[in-house]
C-alpha positions in Angstrom: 30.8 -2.6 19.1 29.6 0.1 16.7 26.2 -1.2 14.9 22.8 0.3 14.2 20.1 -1.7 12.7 17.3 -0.3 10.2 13.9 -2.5 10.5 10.6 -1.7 9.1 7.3 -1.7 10.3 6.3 -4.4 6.7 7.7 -5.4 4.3 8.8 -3.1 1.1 8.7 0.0 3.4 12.3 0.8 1.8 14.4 -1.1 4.5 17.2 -2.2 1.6 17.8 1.2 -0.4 17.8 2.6 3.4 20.6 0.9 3.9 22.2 1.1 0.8 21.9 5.0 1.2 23.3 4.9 5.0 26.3 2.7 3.7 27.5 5.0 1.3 26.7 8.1 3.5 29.1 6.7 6.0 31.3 5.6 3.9 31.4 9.3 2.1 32.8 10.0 5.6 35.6 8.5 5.7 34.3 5.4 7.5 35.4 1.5 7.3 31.6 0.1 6.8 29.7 -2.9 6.4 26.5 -4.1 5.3 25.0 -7.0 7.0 21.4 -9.0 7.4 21.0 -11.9 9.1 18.3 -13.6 7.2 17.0 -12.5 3.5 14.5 -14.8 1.7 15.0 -13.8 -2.3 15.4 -15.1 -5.4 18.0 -12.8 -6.5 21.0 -13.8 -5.5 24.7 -12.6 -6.5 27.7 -14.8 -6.6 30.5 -13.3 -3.8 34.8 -13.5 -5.1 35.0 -16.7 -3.0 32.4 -18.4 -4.9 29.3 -18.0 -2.4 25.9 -16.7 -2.6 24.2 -13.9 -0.7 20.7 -11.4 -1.6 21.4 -9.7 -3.9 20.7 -6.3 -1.9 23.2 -7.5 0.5 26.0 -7.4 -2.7 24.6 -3.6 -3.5 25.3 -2.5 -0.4 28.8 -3.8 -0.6 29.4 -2.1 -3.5 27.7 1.4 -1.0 30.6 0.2 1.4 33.0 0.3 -1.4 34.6 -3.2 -1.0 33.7 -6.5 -2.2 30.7 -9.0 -0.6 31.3 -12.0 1.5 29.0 -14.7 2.6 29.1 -13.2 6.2 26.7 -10.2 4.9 24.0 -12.1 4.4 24.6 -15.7 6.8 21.5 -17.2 5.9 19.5 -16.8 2.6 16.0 -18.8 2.0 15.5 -19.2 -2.0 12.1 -20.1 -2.1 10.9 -23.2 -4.3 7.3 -23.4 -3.9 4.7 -22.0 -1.8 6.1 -23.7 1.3 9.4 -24.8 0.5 12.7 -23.1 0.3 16.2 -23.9 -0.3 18.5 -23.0 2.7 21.9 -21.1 2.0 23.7 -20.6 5.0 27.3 -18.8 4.9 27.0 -18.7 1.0 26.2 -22.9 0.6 23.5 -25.0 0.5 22.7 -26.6 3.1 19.4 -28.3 2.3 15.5 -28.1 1.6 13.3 -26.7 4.5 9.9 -26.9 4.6 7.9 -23.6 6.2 6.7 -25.7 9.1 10.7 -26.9 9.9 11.6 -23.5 9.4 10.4 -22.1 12.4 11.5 -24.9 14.9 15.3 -25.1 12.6 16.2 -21.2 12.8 17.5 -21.4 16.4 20.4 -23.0 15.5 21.6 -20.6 13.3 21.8 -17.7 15.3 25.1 -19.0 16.9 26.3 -18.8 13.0 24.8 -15.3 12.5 25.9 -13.9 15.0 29.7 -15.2 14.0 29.2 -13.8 10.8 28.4 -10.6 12.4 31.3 -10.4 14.6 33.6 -11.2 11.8 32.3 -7.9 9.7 32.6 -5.7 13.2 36.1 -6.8 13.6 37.0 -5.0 10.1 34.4 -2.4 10.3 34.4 0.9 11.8 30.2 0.9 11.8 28.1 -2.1 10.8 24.8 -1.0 9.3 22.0 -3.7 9.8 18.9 -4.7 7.7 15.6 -6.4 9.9 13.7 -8.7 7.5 9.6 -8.0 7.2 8.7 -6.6 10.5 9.3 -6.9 14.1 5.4 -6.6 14.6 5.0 -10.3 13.5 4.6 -11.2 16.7 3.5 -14.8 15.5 7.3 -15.3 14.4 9.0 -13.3 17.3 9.9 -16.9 19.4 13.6 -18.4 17.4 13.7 -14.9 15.7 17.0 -14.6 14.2 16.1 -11.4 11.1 14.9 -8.9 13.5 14.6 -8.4 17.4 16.1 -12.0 18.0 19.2 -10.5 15.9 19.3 -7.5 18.0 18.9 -8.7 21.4 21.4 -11.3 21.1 24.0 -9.1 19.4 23.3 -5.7 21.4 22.6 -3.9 18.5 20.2 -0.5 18.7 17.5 -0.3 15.9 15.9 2.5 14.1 12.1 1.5 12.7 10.9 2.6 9.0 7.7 3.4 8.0 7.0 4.0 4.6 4.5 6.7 4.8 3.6 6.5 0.4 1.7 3.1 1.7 -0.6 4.9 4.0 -0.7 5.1 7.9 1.9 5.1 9.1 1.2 6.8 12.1 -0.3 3.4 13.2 1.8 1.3 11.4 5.0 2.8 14.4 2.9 3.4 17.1 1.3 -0.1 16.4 4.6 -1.5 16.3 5.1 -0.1 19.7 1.9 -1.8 21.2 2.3 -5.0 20.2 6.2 -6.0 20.6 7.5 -7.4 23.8 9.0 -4.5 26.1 12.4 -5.4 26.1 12.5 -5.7 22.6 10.5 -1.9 22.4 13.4 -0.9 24.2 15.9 -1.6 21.8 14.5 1.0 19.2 16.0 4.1 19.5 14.5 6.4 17.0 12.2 6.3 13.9 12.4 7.7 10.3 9.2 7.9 7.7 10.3 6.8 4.3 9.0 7.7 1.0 7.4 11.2 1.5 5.8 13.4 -1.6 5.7 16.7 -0.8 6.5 19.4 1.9 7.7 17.6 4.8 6.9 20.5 7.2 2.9 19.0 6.6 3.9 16.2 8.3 5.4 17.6 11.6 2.5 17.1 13.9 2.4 13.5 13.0 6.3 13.3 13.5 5.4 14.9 17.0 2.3 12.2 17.5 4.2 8.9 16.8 7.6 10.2 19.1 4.6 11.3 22.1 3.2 7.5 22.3 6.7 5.6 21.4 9.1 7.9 23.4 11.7 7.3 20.0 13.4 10.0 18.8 12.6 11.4 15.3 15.2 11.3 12.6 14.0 12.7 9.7 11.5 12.8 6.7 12.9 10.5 3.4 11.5 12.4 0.3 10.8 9.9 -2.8 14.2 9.3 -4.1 13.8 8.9 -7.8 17.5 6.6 -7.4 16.5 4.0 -5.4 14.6 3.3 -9.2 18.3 2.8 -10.3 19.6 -0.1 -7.9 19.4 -3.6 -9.1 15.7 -5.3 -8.0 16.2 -7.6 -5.4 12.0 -8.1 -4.0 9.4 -9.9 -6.5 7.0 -6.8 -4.9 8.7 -4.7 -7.8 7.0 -7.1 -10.2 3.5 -6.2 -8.8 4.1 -2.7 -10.3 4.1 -2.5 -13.6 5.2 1.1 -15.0 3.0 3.0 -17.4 3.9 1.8 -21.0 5.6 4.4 -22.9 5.3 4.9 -26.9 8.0 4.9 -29.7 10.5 2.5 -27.3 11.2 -0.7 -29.0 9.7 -3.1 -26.1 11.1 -5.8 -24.5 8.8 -8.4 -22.9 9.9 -10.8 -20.0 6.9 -13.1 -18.5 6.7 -13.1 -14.6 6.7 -16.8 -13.4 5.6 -17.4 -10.0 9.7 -18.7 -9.4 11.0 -15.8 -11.6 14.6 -15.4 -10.3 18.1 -13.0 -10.7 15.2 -10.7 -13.1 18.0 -8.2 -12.0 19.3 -9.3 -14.9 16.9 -7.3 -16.8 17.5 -3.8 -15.0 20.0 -2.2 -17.2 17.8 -2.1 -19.6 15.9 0.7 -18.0 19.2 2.4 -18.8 18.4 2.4 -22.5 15.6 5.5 -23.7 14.7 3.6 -26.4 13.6 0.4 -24.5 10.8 -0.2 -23.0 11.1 -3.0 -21.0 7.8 -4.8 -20.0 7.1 -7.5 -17.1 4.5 -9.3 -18.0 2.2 -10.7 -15.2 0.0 -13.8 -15.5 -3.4 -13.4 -17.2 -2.5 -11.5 -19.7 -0.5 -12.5 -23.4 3.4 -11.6 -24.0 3.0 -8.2 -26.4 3.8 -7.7 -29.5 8.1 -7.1 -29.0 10.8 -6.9 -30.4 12.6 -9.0 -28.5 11.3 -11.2 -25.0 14.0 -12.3 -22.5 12.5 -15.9 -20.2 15.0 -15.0 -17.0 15.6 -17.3 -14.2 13.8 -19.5 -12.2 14.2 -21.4 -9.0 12.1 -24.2 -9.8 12.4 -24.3 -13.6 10.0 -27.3 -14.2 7.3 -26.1 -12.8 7.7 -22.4 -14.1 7.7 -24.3 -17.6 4.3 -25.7 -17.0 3.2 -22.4 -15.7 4.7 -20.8 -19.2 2.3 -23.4 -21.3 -1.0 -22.9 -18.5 -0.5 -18.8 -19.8 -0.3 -19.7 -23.8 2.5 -18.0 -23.5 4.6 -20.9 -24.9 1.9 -20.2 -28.6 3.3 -16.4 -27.6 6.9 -17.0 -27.7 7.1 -19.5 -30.4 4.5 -16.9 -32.8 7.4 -14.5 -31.9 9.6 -16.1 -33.4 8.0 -17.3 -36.6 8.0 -13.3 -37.0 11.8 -13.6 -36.9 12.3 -11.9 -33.9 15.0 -12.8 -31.0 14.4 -14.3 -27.8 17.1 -14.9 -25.2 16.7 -17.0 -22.0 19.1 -16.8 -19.0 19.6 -20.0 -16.6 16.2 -21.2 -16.1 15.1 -19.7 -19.1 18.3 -21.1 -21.3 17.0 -24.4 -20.2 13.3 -24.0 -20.5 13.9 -23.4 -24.3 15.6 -26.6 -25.0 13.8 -30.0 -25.8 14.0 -31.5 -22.3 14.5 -30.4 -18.6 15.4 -34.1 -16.2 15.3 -33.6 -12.3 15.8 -37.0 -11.9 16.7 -36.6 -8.2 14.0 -33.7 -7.0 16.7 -31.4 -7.2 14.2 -28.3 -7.8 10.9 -29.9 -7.0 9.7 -33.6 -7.6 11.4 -35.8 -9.7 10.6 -36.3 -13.2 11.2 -34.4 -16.5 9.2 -31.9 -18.8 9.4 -31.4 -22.2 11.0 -28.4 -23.4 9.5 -25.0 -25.6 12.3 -26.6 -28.2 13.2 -23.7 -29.4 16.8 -24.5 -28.8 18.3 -28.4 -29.5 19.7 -28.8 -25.9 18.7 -30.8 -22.8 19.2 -30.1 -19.2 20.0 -32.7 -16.2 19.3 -31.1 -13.0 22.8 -33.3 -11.4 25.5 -32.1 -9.3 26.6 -29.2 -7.0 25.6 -25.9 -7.7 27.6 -23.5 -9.9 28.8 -20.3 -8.4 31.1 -18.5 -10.0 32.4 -15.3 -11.2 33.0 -15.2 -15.3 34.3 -12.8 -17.7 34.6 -12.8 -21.5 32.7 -12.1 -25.1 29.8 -12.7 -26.6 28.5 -11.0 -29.8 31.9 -9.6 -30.5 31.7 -7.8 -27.5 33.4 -7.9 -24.0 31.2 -9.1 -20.2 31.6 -9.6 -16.8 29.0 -11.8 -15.0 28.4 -14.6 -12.4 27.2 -18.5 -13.0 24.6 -19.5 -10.2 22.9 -22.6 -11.2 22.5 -26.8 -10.8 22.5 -28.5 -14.3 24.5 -29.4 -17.4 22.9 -28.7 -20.8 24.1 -30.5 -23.7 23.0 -30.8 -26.9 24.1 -30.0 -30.7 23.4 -25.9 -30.5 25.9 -25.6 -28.0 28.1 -26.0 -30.7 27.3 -22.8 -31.4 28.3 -21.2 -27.9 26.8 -17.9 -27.4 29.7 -16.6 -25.4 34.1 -17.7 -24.6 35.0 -17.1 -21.6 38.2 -16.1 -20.7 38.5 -19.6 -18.2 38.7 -21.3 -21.8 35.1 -22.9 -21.7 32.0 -22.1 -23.4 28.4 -21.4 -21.9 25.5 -21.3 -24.1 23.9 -21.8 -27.3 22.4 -20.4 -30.4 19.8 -21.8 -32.7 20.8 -22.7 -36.3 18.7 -19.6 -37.6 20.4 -17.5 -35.2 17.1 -16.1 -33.4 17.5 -18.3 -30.3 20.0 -18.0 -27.9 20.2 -19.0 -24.2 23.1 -18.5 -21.4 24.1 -19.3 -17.7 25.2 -15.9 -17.4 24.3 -13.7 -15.0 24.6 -9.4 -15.1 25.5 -10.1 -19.2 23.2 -7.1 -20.0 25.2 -4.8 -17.8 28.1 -3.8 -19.7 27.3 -1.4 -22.1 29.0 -2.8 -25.1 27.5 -6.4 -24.7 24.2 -4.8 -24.3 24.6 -2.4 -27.2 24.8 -5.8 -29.3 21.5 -7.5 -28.1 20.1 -4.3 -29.0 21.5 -3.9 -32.4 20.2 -7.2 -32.9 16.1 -5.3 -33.0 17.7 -1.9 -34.5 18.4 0.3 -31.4 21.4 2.2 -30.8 22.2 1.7 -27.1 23.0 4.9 -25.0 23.1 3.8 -22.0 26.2 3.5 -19.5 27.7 0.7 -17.7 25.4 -0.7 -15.5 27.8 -0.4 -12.4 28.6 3.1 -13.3 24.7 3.6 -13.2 24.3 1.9 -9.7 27.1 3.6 -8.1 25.8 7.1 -9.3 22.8 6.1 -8.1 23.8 5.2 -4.6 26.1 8.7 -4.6 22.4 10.5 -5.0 21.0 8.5 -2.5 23.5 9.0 0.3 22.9 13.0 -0.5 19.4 12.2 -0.1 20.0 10.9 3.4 22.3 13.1 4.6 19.8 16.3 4.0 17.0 14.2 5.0 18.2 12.2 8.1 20.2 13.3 11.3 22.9 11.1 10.4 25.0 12.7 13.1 21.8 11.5 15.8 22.6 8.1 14.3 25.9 7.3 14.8 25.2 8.7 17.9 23.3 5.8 18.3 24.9 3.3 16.9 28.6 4.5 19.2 26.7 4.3 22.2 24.5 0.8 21.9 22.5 -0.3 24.5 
């Protein structure tokens, strides 16, 4: 067994792009590698070839490994609903609704199904690289554990702990960790990193000294602020908490951030694009004046609708377009603009229906199985590749005028009658750099931008150099070969 697993002492300390990085390092060597995490709770999800869904992070990594994601890199995936309710998606299926309160006395059951999931990936891998989930410090979670030392234990795998150091102290933050975790699980970390450092590293070194004196882990190395991890597709609503400085002369695009906002990965490649500025816009404050706003996903589209019309942002969106300017809605967005969303069944919270922003003359019926699927085709004259991941059929007399063909044969989508509206189930259609050049011809920008995949695999190629000047690499696979 040859494994290593990255945890962090918190969340956002840089766990994913860690990995990400490590992946492709190892893989630049010539190595058979695998990403995998055992538990991920996200709303950004991607679609796997065998018509699954894992976190989305889990499917960038893949793409660091250089081969395609499976359900087995991400076993079990919580999509939260609500404030204590999540959907459960185990091997790439739902398997239900779980309250918080069932989740911790539920979870021991699926480590027999993690752990098979693991095995699986080890059997074809010449290294598995592993990603924790929040930190091994909540000891209030450590009893049925399955994302972080309960993972580890039972599998035999050797951990290396984060700490982001651009959050402040993190000298406490690993020596803390130390303190407060069981001994037998302290003993399975063999080694520490600090992530995120501005400036000369060489300032740090009597800190590096301080943390390995009073843990008795080795030090690995000093992660600079990598300016690529910026490039990889967002997978953490923490991203959304950060709004970036405005920029003037871009043509801006607005999204709104519901409290279920979901697949907003959808909007990255448009950071690609010079002359776009795109802007999330966080509750409390009015959608700007843009040239164009995007409503992306949700995981409980209902109540994100209500949400939409508490902000006034519903009087926002429809002033936009009395200005004759476009909006475009993906999934949960595509179906908040139509006359009528009906969960008759409490698919996505309780049952009932909500009256649409009717922008679009389509309804939704929240019936069925969920769709997950990987799509091709054309929309705007111009050629996409993307993934469906949604419950619902929408009907209705725009989707006679389909926004995109797809090359199955069917249609998805719709367009208004005036042409300003349009909505689709498709995920990643902004990524290719023709289809996106069309949305933005559509408010008078000249797209420049490449690929989105080309992007995120340069990206990852910058980010594995990072790591390999900034990291022992060498000290861990040294680790990982020799386990516990």
């Amino acid at each position: 067994m040859v494994a290593v697993m990255i945890q962090g002492t918190g969340s956002d300390v840089g766990k994913s792009v860690l990995v990400a990085g490590l992946c492709r390092a190892l893989a630049n060597r010539g190595l058979r590698v695998r990403p995998f995490k055992p538990q991920n709770m996200s709303n950004n999800a991607a679609v796997t070839a065998d018509g699954g869904e894992i976190g989305r992070a889990q499917a960038t990594q893949a793409i660091a490994c250089r081969v395609a994601p499976t359900v087995d890199m991400n076993p079990v995936l919580l999509k939260p609903q609500g404030d204590r309710t999540s959907q459960l998606v185990v091997r790439g299926r739902v398997r239900g609704l779980l309250h918080a309160a069932a989740w911790r006395t539920g979870r021991d059951g699926l480590l027999a199904e993690v752990i098979d999931s693991f095995r699986r990936l080890e059997a074809e891998a010449d290294i598995v690289v592993v990603e924790g989930a929040g930190s091994p410090a909540e000891t209030n979670l450590r009893t049925g554990d399955i994302a972080n030392m309960g993972f580890a234990r039972a599998a035999g795998v050797p951990v290396i702990l984060a700490g982001d150091i651009d959050r402040g102290g993190v000298i406490a933050s690993l020596v803390g960790t130390h303190a407060v975790i069981e001994a037998a699980d302290a003993t399975m970390i063999h080694g520490f990193l600090i992530n995120k450092f501005r400036g000369d590293p060489a300032l740090f070194s009597e800190g590096v000294a301080t943390i390995a004196a009073r843990t008795g882990w080795q030090p690995l190395g000093i992660v600079p602020w990598l300016a690529a991890a910026r490039r990889l597709p967002s997978e953490d609503a923490v991203v959304l908490e950060r709004p970036a400085a405005a920029s003037e002369g871009r043509r801006v695009v607005a999204c709104p951030i519901t409290p279920r906002i979901a697949n907003f990965d959808d909007l990255d490649p448009l950071k690609l694009e010079p002359s776009v500025e795109l802007v999330m816009v966080p509750p409390g404050r009015p959608i700007p004046d843009a040239a164009m706003i995007v409503l992306a996903g949700s995981k409980a589209t209902r109540a994100d609708l209500d949400f939409v019309r508490a902000q006034g942002w519903d009087v926002d969106i429809r002033a936009h377009v009395r200005r004759g300017r476009p909006v475009l809605g993906l999934c949960g967005g595509y179906q908040m603009l139509g006359r009528r969303i009906v969960d008759p069944d409490g698919v996505e919270g309780p049952a009932g229906d909500s009256e649409g922003l009717g922008l679009l003359d389509v309804e939704t019926v929240l019936l069925g199985d969920k769709t997950l699927t990987r799509v091709s085709g054309e929309a705007l004259g111009a050629r996409f590749e993307g993934y469906e991941i949604h419950v619902g059929q929408t009907t209705g007399r725009d989707t006679a005028r389909p926004l995109a063909l797809l090359d199955d044969g069917r249609h998805d989508g719709s367009i208004s009658a005036d042409g300003l509206v349009a909505g689709s189930y498709i995920h990643g259609l902004l990524g290719d750099a023709a289809q996106r050049a069309a949305w933005l011809a559509r408010i008078g920008v000249a797209a420049q931008g490449p690929d989105h995949d080309v992007a995120v695999d340069a990206a990852l190629d910058e980010l594995a150099a990072g790591l390999e000047a900034a990291l022992d690499v060498g000290a861990i696979l040294r680790i990982a070969r020799a386990g516990i």
